[in-house]
C-alpha positions in Angstrom: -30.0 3.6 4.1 -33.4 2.1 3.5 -33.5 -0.6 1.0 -36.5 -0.5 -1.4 -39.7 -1.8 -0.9 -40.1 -4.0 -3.8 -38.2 -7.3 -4.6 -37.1 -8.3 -7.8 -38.7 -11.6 -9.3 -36.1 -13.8 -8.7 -36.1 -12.7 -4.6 -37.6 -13.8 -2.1 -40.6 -11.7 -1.2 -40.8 -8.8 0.8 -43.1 -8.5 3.7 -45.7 -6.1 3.5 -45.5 -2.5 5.0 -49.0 -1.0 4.9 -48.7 2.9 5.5 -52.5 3.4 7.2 -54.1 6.9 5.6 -56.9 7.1 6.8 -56.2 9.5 9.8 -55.4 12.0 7.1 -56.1 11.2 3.6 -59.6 9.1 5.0 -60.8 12.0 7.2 -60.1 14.9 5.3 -63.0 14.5 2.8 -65.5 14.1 5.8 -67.5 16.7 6.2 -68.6 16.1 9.8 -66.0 17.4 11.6 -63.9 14.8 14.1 -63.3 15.6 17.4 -59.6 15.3 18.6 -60.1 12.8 21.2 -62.2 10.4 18.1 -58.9 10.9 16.3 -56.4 10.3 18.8 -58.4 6.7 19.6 -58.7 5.9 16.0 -55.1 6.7 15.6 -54.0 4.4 19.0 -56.2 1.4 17.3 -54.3 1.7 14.2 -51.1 1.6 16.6 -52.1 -1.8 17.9 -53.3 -3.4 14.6 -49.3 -3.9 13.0 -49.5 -0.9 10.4 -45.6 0.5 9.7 -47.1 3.6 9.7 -49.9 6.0 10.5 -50.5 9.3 8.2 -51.8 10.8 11.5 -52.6 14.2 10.4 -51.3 17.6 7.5 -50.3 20.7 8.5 -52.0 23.1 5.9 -53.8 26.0 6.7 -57.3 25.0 9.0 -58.9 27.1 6.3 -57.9 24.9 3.6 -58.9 21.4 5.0 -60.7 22.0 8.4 -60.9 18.9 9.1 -57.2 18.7 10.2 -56.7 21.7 11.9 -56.1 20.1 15.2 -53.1 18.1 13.5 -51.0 19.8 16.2 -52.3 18.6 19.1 -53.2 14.8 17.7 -49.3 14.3 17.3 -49.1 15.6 20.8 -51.9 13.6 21.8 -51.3 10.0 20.5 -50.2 7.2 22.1 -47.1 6.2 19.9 -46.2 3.0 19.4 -42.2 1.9 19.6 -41.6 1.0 15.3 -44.6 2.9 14.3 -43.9 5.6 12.3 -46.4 8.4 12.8 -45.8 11.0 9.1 -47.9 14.1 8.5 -48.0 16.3 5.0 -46.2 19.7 4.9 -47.4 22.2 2.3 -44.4 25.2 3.1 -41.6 25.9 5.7 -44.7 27.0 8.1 -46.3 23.6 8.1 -42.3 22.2 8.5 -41.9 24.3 11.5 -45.4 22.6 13.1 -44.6 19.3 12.2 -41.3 19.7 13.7 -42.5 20.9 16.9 -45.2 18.1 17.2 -42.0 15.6 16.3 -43.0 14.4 13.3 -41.4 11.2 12.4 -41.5 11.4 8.3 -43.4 14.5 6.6 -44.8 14.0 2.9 -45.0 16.3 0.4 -47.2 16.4 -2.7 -47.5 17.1 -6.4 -49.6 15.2 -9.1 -48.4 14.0 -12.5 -51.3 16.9 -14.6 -50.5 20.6 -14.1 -54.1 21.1 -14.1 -54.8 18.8 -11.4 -52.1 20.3 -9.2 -53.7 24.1 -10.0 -56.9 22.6 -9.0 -55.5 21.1 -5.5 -52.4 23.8 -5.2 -52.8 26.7 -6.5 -49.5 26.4 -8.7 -48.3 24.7 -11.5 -46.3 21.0 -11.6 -43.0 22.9 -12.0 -43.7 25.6 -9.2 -44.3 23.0 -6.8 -41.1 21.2 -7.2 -39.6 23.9 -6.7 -41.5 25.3 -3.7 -40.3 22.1 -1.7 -36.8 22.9 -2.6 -36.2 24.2 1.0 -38.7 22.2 2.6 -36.8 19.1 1.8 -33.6 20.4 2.5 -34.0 21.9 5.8 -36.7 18.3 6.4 -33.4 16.1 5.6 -30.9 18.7 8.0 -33.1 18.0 10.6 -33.1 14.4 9.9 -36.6 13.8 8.9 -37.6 11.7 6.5 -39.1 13.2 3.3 -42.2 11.0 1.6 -43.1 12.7 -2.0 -46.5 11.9 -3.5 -47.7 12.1 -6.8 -50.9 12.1 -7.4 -53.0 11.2 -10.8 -50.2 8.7 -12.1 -52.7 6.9 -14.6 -55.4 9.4 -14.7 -56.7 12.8 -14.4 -60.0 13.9 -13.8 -59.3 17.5 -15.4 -56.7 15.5 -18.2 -57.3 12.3 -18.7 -55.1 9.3 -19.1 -51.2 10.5 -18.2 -48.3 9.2 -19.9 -45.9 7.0 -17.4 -43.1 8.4 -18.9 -44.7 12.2 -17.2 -44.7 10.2 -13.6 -41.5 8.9 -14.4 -39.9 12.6 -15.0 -41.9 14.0 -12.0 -40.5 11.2 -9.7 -36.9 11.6 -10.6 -37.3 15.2 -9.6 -38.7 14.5 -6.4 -35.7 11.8 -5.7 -33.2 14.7 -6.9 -34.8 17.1 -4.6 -33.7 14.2 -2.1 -37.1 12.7 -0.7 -36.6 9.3 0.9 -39.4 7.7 -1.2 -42.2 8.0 -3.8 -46.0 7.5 -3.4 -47.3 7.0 -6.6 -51.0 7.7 -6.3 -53.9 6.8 -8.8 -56.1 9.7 -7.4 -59.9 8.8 -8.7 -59.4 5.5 -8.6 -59.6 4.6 -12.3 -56.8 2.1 -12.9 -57.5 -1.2 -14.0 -54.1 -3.7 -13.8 -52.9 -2.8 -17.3 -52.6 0.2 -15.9 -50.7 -0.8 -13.3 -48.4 -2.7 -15.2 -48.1 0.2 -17.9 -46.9 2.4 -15.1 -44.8 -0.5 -13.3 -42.5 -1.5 -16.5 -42.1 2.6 -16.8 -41.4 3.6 -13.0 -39.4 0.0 -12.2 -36.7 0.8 -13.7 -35.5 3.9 -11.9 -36.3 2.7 -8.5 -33.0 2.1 -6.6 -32.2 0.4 -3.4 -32.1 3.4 -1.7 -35.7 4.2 -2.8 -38.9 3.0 -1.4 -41.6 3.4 -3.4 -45.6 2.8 -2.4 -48.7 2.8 -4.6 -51.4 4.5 -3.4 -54.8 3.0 -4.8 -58.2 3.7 -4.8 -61.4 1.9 -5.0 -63.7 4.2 -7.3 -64.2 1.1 -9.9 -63.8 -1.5 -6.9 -60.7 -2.2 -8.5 -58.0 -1.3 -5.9 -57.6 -4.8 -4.4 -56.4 -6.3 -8.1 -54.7 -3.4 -9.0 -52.6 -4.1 -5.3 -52.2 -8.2 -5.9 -51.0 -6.8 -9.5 -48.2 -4.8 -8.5 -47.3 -7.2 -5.4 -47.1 -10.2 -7.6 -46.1 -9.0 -11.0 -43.2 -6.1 -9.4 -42.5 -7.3 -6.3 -43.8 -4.4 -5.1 -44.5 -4.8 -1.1 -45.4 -1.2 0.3 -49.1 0.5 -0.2 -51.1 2.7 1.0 -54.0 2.3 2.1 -57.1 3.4 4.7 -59.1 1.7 7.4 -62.8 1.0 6.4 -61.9 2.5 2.7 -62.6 6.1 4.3 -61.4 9.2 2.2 -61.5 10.0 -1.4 -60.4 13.5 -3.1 -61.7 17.1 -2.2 -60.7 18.0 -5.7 -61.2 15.3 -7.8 -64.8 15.2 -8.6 -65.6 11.1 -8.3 -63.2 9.8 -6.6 -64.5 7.4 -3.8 -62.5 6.1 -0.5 -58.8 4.9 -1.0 -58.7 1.0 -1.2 -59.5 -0.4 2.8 -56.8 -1.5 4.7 -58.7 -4.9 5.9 -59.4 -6.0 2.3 -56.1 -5.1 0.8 -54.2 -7.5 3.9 -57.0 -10.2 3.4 -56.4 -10.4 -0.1 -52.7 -10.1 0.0 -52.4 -12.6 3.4 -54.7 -14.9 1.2 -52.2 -14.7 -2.3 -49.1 -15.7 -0.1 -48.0 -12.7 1.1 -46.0 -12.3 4.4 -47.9 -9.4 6.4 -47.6 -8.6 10.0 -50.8 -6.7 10.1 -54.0 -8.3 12.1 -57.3 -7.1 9.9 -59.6 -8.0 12.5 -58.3 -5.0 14.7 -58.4 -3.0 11.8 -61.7 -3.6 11.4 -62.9 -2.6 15.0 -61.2 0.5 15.0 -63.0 1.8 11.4 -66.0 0.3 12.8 -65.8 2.4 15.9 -64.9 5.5 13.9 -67.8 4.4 11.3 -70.0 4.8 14.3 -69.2 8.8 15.1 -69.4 9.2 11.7 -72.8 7.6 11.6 -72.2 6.3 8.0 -71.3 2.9 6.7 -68.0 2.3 5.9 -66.8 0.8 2.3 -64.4 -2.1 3.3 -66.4 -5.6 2.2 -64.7 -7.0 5.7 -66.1 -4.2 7.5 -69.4 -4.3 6.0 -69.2 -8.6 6.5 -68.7 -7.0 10.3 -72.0 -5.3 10.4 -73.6 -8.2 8.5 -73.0 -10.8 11.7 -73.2 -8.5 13.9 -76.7 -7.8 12.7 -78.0 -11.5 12.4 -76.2 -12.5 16.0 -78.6 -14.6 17.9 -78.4 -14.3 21.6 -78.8 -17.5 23.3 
């Protein structure tokens, strides 16, 4: 049984897990389309960089996100890593059946905290989608797969506005009686300042178990995703987040929302509070830079654009 990823204050402090998105929750708001062999070397750098895990693709419908229709053949593709674990989303039993043929170590699946929200990104209510995972779990958890649920919109909704913790709290003890393994809870457009985050924390703390690992899934809209991280870190103990090489991604259907908060400046700033992290930032940086470069558009991450900076003023002797 997993323990949870958060510590309380009187423990010692738990290292780090970084779950890298970018693969998934980065690319899917691209709208150049990646090839699969850009992928599968983005996804093999991320392998070698000390990320627990790579969200390496989704298995919805190619007509709902085409970015990620080749999700199939990535998994089949990669170069896995012994330790790495390499999770996907699942939308219904189809994407279930695809993600287990493709061995899929962990699959997530995903609500949000505002019904209207959810309409907007699922087509069905709050409610409906709990229970439309009912079987997906269950026959996920036969299998011996581990189940990821995220919640989206925990402090705000663009559609809503602010959401009560005490709603993320109800939707998360759902999930955890549906039987996931662990919560993501994610603040979607990014608009979370760290009394937000510790609104949410004194809420959600308490019905977080040992059994239970629970992430947070910022992003960096305001530019605040780095505080709101060192917040919930050195406030909750909180030690596992989410997070995307070169800040790449943002929300299809969240009008706003920018690029999660970058993997590189999250484990600078964490590495640099105290924090015990096994992940080397400098590698994540070349592998968003050289995915930057098919994408022929800067990427977010201040260490990635420090990169470009001395790489641009290098004198050759």
């Amino acid at each position: 049984m997993a323990l949870s990823h958060h510590a309380d204050k009187n423990d010692a402090p738990l290292p780090i897990r970084i779950t890298e998105v970018g693969p998934r929750d980065g690319l899917q708001n691209e709208r150049r389309i990646m090839s699969t062999e850009a992928k599968v070397r983005f996804i093999n750098a991320l392998s070698e960089s000390g990320v627990a895990e790579i969200e390496a693709g989704s298995f919805v419908s190619a007509q709902a996100i085409p970015q990620l229709a080749d999700s199939d053949e990535v998994f089949k593709t990669i170069a896995r890593r012994p330790g790495v674990v390499y999770s996907a989303l699942v939308p219904n039993e189809r994407g279930l059946e695809r993600a287990r043929s493709a061995a899929v170590n962990k699959i997530g699946v995903f609500t949000a905290a505002s019904d209207t929200f959810t309409q907007r990104n699922i087509h069905c209510t709050v409610r409906e989608s709990i229970d439309r995972y009912k079987p997906i779990v269950s026959q996920a958890k036969q299998a011996g797969i581990v189940v990821r649920g995220y919640i989206s919109t925990v402090t705000h909704c663009p559609f809503e506005g602010r959401v009560l913790p005490s709603r993320v709290v109800e939707i998360m003890r759902e999930l955890l009686d549906l039987g996931v393994d662990e919560i993501s809870l994610g603040d979607t457009i990014g608009k979370a300042a760290p009394p937000d985050v510790k609104r949410l924390m004194d809420e959600v703390m308490p019905h977080v178990g040992q059994a239970v690992l629970l992430s947070l899934h910022f992003h960096d809209t305001y530019g605040m995703g780095v505080a709101n991280v060192l917040t919930a870190w050195s406030e909750y103990g909180v030690a596992s987040f989410d997070t995307s090489a070169g800040g790449l991604g943002g929300c299809p259907y969240a009008p706003g929302a920018s690029g999660n908060v970058a993997t590189e400046d999250v484990v600078y700033a964490l590495r640099a509070s105290g924090a015990s992290i096994g992940v080397d930032e400098r590698l994540v940086v070349e592998a968003a830079r050289q995915l930057g470069a098919e994408l022929n558009h800067p990427l977010f991450s201040r260490l990635s654009r420090m990169h470009e900076h001395r790489t641009s003023h290098e004198v050759v002797p």
